[in-house]
GUNUNU-85630 format. One line per 10 residues: number of its first residue (from 1); their letters; for each residue x, y, z of C-alpha. Coordinates in steps of 0.001 Angstrom, whole numbers. Each point is the difference from the previous one (the first is absolute). Layout:
BEGIN
NUM	a	X:Y:Z; ...
This chain:
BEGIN
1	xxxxxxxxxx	-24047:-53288:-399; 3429:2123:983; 2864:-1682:1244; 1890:2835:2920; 2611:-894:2100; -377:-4068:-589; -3070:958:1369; -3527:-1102:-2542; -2591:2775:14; -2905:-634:-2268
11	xxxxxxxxxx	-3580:1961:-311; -3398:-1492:-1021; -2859:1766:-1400; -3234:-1384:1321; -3488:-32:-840; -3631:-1812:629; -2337:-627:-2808; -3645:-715:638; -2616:-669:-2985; -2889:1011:1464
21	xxxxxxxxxx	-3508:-50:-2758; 2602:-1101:-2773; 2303:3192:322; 3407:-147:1312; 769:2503:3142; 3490:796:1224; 825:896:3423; 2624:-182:2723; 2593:798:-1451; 3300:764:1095
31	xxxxxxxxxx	3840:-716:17; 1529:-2278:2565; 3401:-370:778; 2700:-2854:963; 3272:284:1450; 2247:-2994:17; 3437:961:2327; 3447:-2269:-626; -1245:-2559:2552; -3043:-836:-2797
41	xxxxxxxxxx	-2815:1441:3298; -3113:1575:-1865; -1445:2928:998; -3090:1938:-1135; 612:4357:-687; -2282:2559:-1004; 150:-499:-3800; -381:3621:-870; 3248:1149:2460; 2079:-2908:-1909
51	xxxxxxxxxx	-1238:874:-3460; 1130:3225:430; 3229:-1506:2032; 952:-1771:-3019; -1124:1797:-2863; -401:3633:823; -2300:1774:-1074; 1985:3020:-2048; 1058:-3229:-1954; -3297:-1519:-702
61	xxxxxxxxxx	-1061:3025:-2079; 2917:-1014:-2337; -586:-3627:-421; -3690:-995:-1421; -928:1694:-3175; -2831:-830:-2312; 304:510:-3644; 2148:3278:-1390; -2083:2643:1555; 747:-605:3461
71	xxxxxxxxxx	3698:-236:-555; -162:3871:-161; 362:527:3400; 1419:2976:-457; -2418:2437:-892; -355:1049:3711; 3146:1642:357; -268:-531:3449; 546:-3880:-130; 3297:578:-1392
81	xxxxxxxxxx	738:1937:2853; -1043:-2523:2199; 2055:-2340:-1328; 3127:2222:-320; -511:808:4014; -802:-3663:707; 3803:-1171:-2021; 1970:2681:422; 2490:-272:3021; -1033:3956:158
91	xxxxxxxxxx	-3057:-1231:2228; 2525:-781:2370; 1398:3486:617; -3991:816:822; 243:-692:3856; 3196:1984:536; -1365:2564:-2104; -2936:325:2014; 2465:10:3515; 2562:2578:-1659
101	xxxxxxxxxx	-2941:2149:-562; -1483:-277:3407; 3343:616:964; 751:3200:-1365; -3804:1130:505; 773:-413:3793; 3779:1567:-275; -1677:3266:-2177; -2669:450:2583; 2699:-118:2966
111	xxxxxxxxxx	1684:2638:-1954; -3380:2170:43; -538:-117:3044; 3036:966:1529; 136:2970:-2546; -3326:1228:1058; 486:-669:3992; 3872:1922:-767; -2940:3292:-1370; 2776:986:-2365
121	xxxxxxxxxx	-1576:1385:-2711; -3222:-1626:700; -2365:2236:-2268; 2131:-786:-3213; 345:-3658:667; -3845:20:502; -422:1610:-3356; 2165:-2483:-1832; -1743:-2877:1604; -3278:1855:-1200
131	xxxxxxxxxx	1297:210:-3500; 1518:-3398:-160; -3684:-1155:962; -1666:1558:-2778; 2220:-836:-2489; -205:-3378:868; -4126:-208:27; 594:2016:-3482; 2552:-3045:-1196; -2617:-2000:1226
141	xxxxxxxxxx	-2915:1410:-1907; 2367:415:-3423; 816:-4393:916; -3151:-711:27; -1224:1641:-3255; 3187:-1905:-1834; -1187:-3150:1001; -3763:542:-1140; 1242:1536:-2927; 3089:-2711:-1321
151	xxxxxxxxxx	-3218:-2792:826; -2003:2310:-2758; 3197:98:-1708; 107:-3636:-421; -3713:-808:-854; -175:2370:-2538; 3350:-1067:-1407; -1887:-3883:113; -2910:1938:-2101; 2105:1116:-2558
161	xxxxxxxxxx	2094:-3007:-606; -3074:-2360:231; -1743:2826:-2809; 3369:-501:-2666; -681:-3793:-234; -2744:1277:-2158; 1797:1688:-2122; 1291:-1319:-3400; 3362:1142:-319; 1022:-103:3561
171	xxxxxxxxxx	4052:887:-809; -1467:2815:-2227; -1756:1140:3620; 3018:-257:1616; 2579:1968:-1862; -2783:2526:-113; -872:110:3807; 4264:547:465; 53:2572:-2560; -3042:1491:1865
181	xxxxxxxxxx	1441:-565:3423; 3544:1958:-1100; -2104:2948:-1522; -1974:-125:3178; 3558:-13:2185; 1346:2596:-2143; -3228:2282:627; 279:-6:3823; 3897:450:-217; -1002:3233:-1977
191	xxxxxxxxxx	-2878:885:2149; 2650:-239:3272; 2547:2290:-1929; -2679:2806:-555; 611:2088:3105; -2822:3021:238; 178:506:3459; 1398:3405:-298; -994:1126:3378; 2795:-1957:1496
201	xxxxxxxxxx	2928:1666:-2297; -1402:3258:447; 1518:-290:3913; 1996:-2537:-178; 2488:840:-3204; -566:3711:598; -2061:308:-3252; -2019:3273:2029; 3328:1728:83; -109:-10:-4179
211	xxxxxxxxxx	-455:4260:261; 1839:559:2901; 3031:1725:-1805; -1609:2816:-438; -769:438:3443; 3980:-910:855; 912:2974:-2017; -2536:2230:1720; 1152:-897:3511; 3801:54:-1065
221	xxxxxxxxxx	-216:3574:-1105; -2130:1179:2895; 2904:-1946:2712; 2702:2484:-2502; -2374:3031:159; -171:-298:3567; 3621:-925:481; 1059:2908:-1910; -1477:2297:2196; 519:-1781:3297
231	xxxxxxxxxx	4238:914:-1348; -1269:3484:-564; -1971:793:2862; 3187:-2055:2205; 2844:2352:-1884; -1919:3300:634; -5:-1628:3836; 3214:-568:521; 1147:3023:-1572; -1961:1980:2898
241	xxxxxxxxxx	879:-2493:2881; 3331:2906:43; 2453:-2713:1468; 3692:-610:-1233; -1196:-3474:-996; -3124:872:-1324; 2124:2759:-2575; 2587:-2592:-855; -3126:-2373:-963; -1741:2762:-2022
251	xxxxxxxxxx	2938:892:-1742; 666:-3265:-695; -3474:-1081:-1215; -382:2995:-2424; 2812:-422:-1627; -525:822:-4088; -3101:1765:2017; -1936:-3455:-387; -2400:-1911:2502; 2289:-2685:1299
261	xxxxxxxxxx	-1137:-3466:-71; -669:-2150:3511; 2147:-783:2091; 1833:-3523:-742; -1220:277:-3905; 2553:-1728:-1267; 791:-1971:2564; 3002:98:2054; 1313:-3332:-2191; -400:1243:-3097
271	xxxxxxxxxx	1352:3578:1438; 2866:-1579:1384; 952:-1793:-3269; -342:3497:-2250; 2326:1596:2226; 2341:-3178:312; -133:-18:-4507; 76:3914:-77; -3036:49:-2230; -3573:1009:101
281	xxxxxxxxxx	-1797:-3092:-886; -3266:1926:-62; 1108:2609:-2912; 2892:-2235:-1342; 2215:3005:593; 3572:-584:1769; 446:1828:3291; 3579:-374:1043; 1318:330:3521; -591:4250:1272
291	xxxxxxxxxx	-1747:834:-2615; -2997:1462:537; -2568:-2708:-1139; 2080:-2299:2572; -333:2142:2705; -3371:-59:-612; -594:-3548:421; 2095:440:2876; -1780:1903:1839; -3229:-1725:-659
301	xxxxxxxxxx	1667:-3044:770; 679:1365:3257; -3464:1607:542; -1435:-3655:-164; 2294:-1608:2360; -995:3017:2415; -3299:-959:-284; 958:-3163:1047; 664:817:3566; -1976:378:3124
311	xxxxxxxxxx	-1676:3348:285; 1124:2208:3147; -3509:-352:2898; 1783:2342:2062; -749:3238:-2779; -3955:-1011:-1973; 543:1651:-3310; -2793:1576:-2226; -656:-2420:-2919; -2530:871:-3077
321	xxxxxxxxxx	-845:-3974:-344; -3:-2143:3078; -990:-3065:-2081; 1419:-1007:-3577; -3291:-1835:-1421; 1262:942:-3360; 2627:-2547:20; -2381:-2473:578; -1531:1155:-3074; 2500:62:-2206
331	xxxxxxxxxx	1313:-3685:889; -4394:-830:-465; 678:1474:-3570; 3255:-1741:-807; -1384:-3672:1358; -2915:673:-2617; 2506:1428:-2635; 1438:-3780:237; -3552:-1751:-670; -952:2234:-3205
341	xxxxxxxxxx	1661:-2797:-2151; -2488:-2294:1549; -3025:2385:-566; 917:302:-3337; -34:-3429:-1227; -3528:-564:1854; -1591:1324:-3061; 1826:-2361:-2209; -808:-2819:2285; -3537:926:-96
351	xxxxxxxxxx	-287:340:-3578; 1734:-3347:-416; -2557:-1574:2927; -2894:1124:-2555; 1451:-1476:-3001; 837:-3306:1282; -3515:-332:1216; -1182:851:-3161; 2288:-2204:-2023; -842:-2918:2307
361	xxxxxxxxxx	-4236:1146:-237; 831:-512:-3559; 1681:-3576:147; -2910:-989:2167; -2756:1380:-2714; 2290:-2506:-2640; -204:-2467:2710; -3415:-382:557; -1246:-201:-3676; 2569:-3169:-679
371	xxxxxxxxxx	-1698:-1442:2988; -3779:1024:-1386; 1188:-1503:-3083; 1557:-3375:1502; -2947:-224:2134; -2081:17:-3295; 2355:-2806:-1586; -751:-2073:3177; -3700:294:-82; 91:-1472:-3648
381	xxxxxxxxxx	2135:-3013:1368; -2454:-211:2804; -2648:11:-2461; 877:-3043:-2287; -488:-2427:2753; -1673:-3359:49; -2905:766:1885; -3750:756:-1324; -821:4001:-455; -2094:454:3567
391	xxxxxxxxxx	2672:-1764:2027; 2833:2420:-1921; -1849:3107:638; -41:-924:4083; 3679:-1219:-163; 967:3165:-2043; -1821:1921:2377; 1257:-1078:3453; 4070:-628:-1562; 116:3839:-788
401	xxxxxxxxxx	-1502:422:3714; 1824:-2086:1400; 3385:1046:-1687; -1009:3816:963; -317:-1172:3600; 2942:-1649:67; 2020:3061:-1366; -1930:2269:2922; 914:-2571:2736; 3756:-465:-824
411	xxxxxxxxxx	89:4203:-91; -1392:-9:3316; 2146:-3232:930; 3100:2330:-953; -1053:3467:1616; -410:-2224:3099; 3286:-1485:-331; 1639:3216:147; -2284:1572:2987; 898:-3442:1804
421	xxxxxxxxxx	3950:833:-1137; -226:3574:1737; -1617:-668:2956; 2512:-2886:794; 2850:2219:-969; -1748:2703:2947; -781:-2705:2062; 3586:-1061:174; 1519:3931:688; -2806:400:2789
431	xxxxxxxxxx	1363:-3149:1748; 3306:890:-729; -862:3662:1590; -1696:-2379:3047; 2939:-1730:304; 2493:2715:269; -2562:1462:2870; 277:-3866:1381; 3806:909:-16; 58:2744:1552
441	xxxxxxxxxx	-2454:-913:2787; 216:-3693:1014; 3042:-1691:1545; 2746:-1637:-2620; -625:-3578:1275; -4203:65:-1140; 1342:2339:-3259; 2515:-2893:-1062; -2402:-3325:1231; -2467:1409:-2567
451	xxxxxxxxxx	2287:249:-3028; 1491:-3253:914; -3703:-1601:-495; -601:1999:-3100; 3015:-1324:-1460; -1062:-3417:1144; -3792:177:-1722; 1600:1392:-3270; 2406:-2939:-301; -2834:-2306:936
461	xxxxxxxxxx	-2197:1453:-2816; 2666:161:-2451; 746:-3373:326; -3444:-710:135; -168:1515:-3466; 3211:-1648:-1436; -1741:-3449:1210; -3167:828:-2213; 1916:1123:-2843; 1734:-2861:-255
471	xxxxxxxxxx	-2815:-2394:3; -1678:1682:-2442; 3030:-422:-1935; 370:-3342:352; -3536:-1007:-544; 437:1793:-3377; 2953:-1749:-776; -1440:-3612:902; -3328:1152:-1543; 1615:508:-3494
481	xxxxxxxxxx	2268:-3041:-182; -2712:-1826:632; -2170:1835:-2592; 2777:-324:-2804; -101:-3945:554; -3598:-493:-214; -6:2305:-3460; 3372:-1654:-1359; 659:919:-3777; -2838:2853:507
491	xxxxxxxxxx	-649:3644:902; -472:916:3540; 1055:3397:684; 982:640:3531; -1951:-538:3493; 531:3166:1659; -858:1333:3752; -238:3781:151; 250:1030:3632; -2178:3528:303
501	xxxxxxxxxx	793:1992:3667; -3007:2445:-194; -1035:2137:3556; 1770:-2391:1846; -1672:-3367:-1416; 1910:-2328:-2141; -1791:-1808:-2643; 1405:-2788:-2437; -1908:-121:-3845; 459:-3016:-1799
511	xxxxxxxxxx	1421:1116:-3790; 604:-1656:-2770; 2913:1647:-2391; 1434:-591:-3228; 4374:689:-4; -360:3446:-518; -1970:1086:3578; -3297:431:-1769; -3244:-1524:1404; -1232:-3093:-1961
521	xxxxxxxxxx	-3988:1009:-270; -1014:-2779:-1512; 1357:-3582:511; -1792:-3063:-1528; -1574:-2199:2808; 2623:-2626:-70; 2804:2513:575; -2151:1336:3324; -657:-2968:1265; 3668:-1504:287
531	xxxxxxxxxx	1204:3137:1080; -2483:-167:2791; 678:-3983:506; 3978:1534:-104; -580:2081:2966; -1733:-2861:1983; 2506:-2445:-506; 2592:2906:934; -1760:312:3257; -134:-3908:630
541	xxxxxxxxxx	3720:268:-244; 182:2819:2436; -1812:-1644:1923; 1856:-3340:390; 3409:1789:225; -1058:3631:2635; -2395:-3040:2321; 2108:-2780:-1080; -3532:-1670:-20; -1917:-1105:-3697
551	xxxxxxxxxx	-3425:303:-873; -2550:-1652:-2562; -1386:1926:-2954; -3040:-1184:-1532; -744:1439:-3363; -3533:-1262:-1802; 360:343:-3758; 2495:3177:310; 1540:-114:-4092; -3018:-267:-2146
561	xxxxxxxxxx	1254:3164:-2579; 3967:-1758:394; -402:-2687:-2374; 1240:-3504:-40; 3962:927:-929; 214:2616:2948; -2352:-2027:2062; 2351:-3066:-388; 3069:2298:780; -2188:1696:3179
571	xxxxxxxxxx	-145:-3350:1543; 3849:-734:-762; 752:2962:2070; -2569:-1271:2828; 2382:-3228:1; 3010:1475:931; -1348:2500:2886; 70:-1439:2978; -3265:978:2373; -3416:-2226:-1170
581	xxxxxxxxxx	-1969:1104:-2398; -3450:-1677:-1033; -1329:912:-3634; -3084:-1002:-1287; -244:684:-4082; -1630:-1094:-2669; 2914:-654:-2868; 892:-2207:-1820; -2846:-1628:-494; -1324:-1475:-3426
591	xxxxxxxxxx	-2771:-2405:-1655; 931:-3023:-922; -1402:138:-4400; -667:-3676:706; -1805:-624:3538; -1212:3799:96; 1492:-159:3555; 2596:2409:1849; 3014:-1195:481; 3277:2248:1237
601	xxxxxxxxxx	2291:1027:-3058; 3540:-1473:-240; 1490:3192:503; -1002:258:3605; 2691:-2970:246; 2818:2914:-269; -1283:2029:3030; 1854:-868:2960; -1565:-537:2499; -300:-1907:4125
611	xxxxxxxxxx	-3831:-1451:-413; -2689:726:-2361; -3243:-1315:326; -3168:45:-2728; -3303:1017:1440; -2795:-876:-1675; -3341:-1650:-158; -637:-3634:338; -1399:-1549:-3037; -2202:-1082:-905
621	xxxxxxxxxx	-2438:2226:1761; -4055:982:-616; -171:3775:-1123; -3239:347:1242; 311:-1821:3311; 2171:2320:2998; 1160:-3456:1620; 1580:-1544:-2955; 2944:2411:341; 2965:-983:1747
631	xxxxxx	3409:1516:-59; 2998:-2547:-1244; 3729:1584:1149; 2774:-1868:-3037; 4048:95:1414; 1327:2053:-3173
C-alpha cells in the first residue's frame, strides 16, 4: 500500500494452490494492482507497471537482504555505479550531453565540408583526417586491452586477498607485501632511469661529432693554405694589370714586402676605431696621426670602402677570381670554431652517460636481492597458515602465480597508460593542425559556431563530472556517520570510495581504511557487515531526500557476528532514521531455567523501537505430525 498525491495505490501478490494426489501445486501467479483517486473510485492497473511506478526497480536491489552475505552488494563494482548514476543529479546533464555532442558533431562536419568543397589544401587535410582515423582505431585497440586487463586486474587482486585470510600472521603479510611493493616501485623507477638507447644521442646530441676536431683543424689549414696563395697568385696579378690603380694597390699591399691580408680584414669598424685611438689594436703598437703605420691603415681603410662601390659596366676589367668561395669558407670554419666547446664536452657527457648507467645497473643488482630475500620472508609467513599441507601447497602455488601475474599486468597496465598518453597528446596537435586548415578554408561564421558548441559540451561534461564527484562525496560522508554510530565506543576505520578514471571508464572500489590511508585487509565480520548496512542506510537517505520519496528495507537476520550490545545500539540508530525498515533477528532471546521455555530477555526493553512482534511456533505442537504446527505472532 503507497499513499501519492492523497491518492491510495496498493499491490497484491496472487496465487492458486491446487493439491492434486496429496501434493500442493502453485500456479497463476501474478501481481495485481489498485488505484484509488481523491474521489475514493477504484480502478484496476497492470501490477508490474505500478510496482515499478512506486518502488523502482534501481531501489529494490537495495532494500531486501537475507542474512550478512547478501548485504555485500558491492562486490560487482558495477552496482555501485548504477547506483551512483541512478542518485546523482549528474544523470541529468546525460540528455544535454548527448544534444551538445550531436551538436558539435554536426557543426565539425559543416566545417569539413566546406573546407574540402573550398579544395584549399585538400591533399593535407585528407592526410590529417587519415591520421586522426588511425590513431583513433589505435586508441581504440589500446581502450579495449585496459579494460580486459584492469577486469584481470581486479580478479586476481580478489585471489590474493581471499589467499592472505589463510595466513597466520596476516599484519606480518602486510608490512611485508608494502615493503615488497616499495622495493618493487623503486626497481622500475631505476629500470626507467637506465637510458641505453644510444642510437638516439649519437644524432641527436651530436655524440658522432666526438672526433671531428681533428678534421676542423685539417679543413682550417687547407681554407689558410689556399687563402694564402689565392693573396699571392692576386698580388703577382695586379702587379701586371700595369694600371695607375693597379701600382698604387701593389705598392700598397707589399708593403714590409708581405702578402696583404683580404680585403675588409679587419673590418671597416674596427679599422675606423684604430685610426680614430691612433693605435694598432692588432700588434698593440701606437700609430699616431702621419706616421707611417697610420697611413697604412689609411689607405687600407680606403681600399675597402672602394670596394664598396659599384663597379664601372661601361670598361669589363680582367679579374684573376670572379667568385670569392673562400670567404664562404672561412666564415664555414669560424661557425665550427664556435661549436668546438660543445664537441669537447661530448666526451665527458658520454663518459658520464656510461657511468650513471652503470651506477644505477648496480642499485638495481642491490635491489633485486632485498626483494629475492623479502620474497623468501613472505613465503615463510605464507607457510605457517591454518590450512592442512595439500591445500597449502595449491594455495602457495597459485598466490606466487597469481602475485607474478598481477605484477606483469599492472607493467603492461602502465606501458599502456603512457602509449594511450602520447597518442592523445598527437591526437590533439593533428586536430589542432585540422583546425588551423578549418581556419584557413571555411567561412568565420561555421569556424566560430563550432567552437561555441565545443565550449558548450566541455562545460556540460565538466559539470557533469563536478555532479558525480560530489555525490560520491557525500555518500562517503553519510556512509561514515552512519558507520561511526552503529560501532559507538569501537574501531571502525574509515568507509572510503576511490574513484579510478582508467581508458576513459570510471570505476568506484569500495575500501575500507584505517586513519593513516592504508587498506584495512582484514576486518572481523561484524565490522563488514555494518559498514555494508552503513552504506545502505546512506543510500535510503539519499534516496528520500534526491526523490523526496522513502522506501522499505527488509533485512532477515543481518547482525549475527554484532552481538547483543551493538545489536541493541544498531536498532537505536534504526529508531531515529526516518524511511521503514523491517528487521527480522534472532536476539535477545533466552530459556527460561524454570519452564525450559524462550522467553525475550529484559534488555530488549531498552531498544527503542515503533512495533516489534515475536514469531514463533504455537505450542503445544506434535514433532512428528506436519499439521500440528502453527505460527503464533506476540505484540512485543
Amino acid at each position: 500500500m503507497a499513499k501519492e498525491n492523497n491518492e491510495k495505490k496498493s499491490i497484491t501478490r496472487y496465487f492458486t494452490v491446487k493439491k492434486k494426489n496429496g501434493n500442493p501445486e502453485i500456479s497463476n501467479t501474478g501481481i495485481e494492482g489498485v488505484e484509488n483517486n481523491r474521489k475514493g473510485e477504484r480502478s484496476q492497473v497492470d501490477g508490474e507497471l505500478l510496482l515499478n511506478q512506486i518502488f523502482p526497480f534501481e531501489i529494490r536491489k537495495y532494500s531486501m537482504f537475507k542474512g550478512e552475505a547478501e548485504l555485500d552488494i558491492f562486490k560487482d563494482k558495477d552496482t555501485l555505479m548504477t547506483l551512483i548514476n541512478s542518485f546523482s543529479s549528474a544523470k541529468y546533464y546525460e540528455k544535454y550531453a548527448a544534444k551538445a555532442a550531436f551538436l558539435r558533431e554536426r557543426a565539425e562536419k559543416a566545417v569539413e565540408d566546406a573546407t574540402k568543397t573550398s579544395n584549399k589544401n585538400l591533399q593535407e587535410y585528407k592526410k590529417l583526417e587519415l591520421a586522426i582515423e588511425g590513431l583513433h582505431r589505435e586508441r581504440e585497440k589500446i581502450l579495449t586491452f585496459i579494460e580486459s586487463a584492469e577486469r584481470q586486474r581486479d580478479t586476481l587482486e580478489g585471489y590474493i586477498k581471499e589467499t592472505e585470510k589463510f595466513a597466520e600472521n596476516a599484519e606480518a603479510l602486510d608490512t611485508i607485501n608494502k615493503r615488497i611493493k616499495k622495493i618493487e616501485e623503486q626497481i622500475n623507477t631505476i629500470e626507467g632511469h637506465i637510458d641505453e638507447k644510444y642510437t638516439i644521442p649519437l644524432f641527436d646530441e651530436k655524440w658522432i661529432l666526438m672526433p671531428f676536431e681533428k678534421v676542423h683543424q685539417e679543413f682550417t689549414k687547407k681554407v689558410a693554405d689556399l687563402n694564402n696563395i689565392k693573396r699571392e697568385l692576386q698580388t703577382e696579378f695586379d702587379k701586371q694589370k700595369g694600371v695607375k690603380e693597379g701600382r698604387r694597390q701593389a705598392t700598397a699591399d707589399l708593403f714590409n714586402n708581405t702578402i696583404p691580408l683580404p680585403v675588409g680584414v679587419p673590418s671597416k669598424a674596427h679599422m675606423e676605431e684604430m685610426l680614430k685611438d691612433q693605435i694598432c689594436k692588432i700588434c698593440n703598437r701606437p700609430a699616431k696621426k702621419g706616421s707611417e703605420a697610420y697611413n697604412f691603415m689609411e689607405e687600407r681603410l680606403k681600399e675597402y670602402l672602394q670596394s664598396q662601390n659599384p663597379k664601372s659596366k661601361t670598361k669589363e676589367e680582367p679579374v684573376l677570381y670572379p667568385n670569392d668561395y673562400l670567404t664562404r669558407l672561412f666564415a664555414m670554419g669560424t661557425q665550427q670554431e664556435d661549436g668546438l666547446a660543445k664537441l669537447r664536452e661530448i666526451k665527458e657527457n658520454i663518459t658520464d652517460r656510461f657511468e650513471f648507467n652503470k651506477k644505477r645497473k648496480q642499485d638495481l643488482e642491490e635491489c633485486r636481492e632485498k626483494l629475492e630475500k623479502e620474497l623468501a620472508e613472505r613465503d615463510k609467513i605464507v607457510g605457517l597458515s591454518n590450512i592442512g599441507a595439500d591445500r597449502l601447497t595449491d594455495v602457495f602455488k597459485n598466490y606466487n602465480g597469481w602475485y607474478q601475474d598481477l605484477k606483469r599486468l599492472e607493467m603492461d597496465l602502465n606501458e599502456k597508460g603512457k602509449k594511450l598518453q602520447q597518442i592523445d597528446n598527437e591526437l590533439k596537435d593533428k586536430k589542432g593542425e585540422k583546425d588551423q586548415v578549418d581556419i584557413n578554408s571555411a567561412q568565420t561564421f561555421l569556424i566560430n559556431t563550432k567552437n561555441i558548441l565545443r565550449d558548450i559540451e566541455t562545460i556540460i561534461s565538466f559539470n557533469s563530472l563536478k555532479k558525480f564527484d560530489e555525490f560520491i562525496e557525500l555518500m562517503q560522508l553519510k556512509s561514515n556517520e552512519i558507520f561511526q554510530r552503529i560501532n559507538l565506543d569501537a574501531f571502525t576505520g574509515i568507509i572510503v570510495f576511490e574513484k579510478r578514471v582508467s581508458g576513459g571508464k570510471t570505476t568506484i572500489n569500495l575500501q575500507l581504511q584505517e586513519a593513516d590511508g592504508n587498506i584495512l585487509h582484514r576486518p572481523n565480520q561484524s565490522l563488514l557487515t555494518s559498514m555494508h548496512i552503513s552504506i545502505l542506510f546512506a543510500i535510503s537517505e539519499l534516496a528520500a531526500e534526491l526523490k523526496e520519496e522513502g522506501f522499505p528495507m527488509i533485512f532477515d537476520a543481518p547482525t549475527s557476528s554484532f552481538g547483543e550490545t551493538k545489536t541493541g545500539q544498531f536498532l537505536n540508530l534504526i529508531y531515529e532514521t526516518e524511511a521503514q525498515k523491517i528487521l527480522l533477528v534472532k536476539d535477545f532471546l533466552e530459556t527460561d531455567p524454570k519452564t525450559r521455555e524462550l522467553k525475550i530477555k529484559p534488555e530488549f526493553k531498552t531498544v527503542q523501537r515503533d512495533k516489534a512482534f515475536w514469531i514463533r511456533l504455537k505450542r503445544p505442537f506434535d514433532r512428528k505430525n506436519l499439521k500440528t504446527l502453527d505460527t503464533e505472532i506476540i505484540p512485543l
